[in-house]
C-alpha positions in Angstrom: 138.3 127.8 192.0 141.1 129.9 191.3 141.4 131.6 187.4 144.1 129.7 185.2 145.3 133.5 184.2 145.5 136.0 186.7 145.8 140.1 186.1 148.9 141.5 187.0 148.1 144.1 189.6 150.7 147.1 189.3 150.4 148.2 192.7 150.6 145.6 194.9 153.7 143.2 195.4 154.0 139.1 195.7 151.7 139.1 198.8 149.6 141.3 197.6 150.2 144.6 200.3 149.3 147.7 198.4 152.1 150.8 199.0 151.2 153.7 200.4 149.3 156.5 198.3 151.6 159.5 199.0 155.0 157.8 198.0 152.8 155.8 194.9 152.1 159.1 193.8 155.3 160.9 194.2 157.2 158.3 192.6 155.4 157.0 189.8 155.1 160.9 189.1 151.4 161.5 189.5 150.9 158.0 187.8 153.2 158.3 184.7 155.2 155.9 185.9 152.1 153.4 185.1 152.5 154.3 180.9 153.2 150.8 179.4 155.7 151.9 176.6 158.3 154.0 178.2 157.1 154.7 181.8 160.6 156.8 182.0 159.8 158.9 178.8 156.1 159.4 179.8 157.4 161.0 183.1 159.8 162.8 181.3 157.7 164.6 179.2 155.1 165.0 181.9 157.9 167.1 183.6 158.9 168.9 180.2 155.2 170.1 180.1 154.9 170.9 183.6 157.6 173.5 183.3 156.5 174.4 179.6 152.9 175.6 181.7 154.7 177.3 184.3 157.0 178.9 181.6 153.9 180.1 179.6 152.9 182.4 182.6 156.0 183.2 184.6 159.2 185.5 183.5 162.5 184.1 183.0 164.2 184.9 186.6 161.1 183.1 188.1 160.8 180.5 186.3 164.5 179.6 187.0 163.9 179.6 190.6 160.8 177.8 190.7 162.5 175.0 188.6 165.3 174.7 191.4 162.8 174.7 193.9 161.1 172.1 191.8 164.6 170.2 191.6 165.7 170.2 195.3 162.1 169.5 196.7 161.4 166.4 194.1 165.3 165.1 194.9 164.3 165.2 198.4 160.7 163.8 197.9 161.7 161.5 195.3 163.9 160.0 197.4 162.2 159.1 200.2 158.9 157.9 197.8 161.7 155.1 196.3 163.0 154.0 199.6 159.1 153.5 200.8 158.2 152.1 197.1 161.5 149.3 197.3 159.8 147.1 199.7 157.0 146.7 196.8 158.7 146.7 193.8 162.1 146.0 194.2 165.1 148.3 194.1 164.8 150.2 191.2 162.0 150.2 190.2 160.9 150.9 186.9 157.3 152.8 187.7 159.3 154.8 189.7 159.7 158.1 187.5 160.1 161.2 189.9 163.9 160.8 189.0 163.5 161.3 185.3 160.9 164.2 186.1 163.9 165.5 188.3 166.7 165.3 185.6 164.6 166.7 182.4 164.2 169.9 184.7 167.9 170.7 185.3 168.8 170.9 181.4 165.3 172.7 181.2 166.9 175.6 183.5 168.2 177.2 180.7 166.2 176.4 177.6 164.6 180.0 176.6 162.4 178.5 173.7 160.4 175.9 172.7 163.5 174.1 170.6 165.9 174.8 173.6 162.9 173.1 175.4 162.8 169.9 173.2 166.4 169.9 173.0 166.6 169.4 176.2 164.3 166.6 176.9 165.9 164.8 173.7 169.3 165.4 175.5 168.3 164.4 178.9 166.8 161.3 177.3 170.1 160.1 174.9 172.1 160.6 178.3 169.3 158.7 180.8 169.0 156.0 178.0 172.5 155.6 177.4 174.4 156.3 180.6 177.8 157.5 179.7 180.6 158.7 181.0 180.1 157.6 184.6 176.6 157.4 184.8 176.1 154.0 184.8 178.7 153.6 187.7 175.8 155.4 189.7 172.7 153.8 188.6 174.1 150.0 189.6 175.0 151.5 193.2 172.0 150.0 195.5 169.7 152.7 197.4 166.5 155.2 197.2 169.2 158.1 196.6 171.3 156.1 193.8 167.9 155.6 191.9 167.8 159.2 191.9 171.7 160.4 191.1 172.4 158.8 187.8 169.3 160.8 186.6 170.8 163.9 188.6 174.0 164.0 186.7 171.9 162.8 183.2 170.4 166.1 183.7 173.9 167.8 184.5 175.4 166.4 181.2 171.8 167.5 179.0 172.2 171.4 180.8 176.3 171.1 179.7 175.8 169.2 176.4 172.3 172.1 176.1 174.5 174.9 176.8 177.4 174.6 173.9 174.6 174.1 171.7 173.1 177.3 172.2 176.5 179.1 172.4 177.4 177.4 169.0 173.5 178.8 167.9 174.2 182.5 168.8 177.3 182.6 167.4 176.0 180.9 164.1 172.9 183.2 163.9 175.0 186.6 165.3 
């Protein structure tokens, strides 16, 4: 007898084929991807306090090239995790988070504090959430790399948006 209600089951698809561990994991970014309220936000934030860790116990300079090592290797990784994730859960999926994790760490190239820091995860979010100004033109283009780009250039417009901010700041406080 089969149950009148059955539990959803997050990681397997229609037929019930489970995807593979290492692209689950990259993608859903090391399972944030699985929060219920906000899965882009949780991996967000789980990005923002990766590189707050790393920023605790590293100088500036490598710090800076660690996060564009970070950036170019996730891209990369991220987008072949989505492309082997698609046949499970569609095309862009929404447990898929390594792109978020990717954009919050471009603005967070040149935060310097813990404000600059939160500013630029606030940022990165507002231009994710929104998607102005020719972001949204990428995220409805179909592929593993689109899922990726939209959140590429949210990041580009948080590090811009970031970096008037603290100009405005230093010539405020100076």
């Amino acid at each position: 007898m089969k149950p009148i209600v059955q539990e959803k089951d997050y990681f397997c698809n229609s037929d019930m084929r489970r995807p593979p561990f290492i692209p689950l994991l990259i993608g859903t970014g090391f399972g944030a991807g699985f929060w219920p309220w906000g899965p882009g936000t949780a991996g967000a934030v789980l990005a923002t306090v990766i590189w707050a860790v790393l920023a605790a116990f590293m100088p500036a300079l490598p710090l800076a090239v660690l996060t564009v090592v970070l950036i170019v290797l996730f891209t990369w990784m991220g987008t072949w995790a989505t492309r082997e994730l698609m046949p499970f859960w569609g095309e862009d999926p929404k447990r898929v988070v390594v792109d978020e994790m990717v954009g919050v760490w471009i603005p967070l190239l040149i935060a310097d504090s813990w404000w600059t820091a939160l500013a630029a995860l606030l940022l990165f979010r507002i231009f994710d959430i929104l998607k102005p100004w020719g972001i949204r033109r990428l995220d409805e283009r179909h592929g593993a790399f689109w899922v990726m780009a939209d959140d590429l250039a949210a990041g580009v417009y948080s590090i811009i948006v970031l970096a008037f901010i603290r100009a405005a700041h230093h010539l405020i406080v100076n």
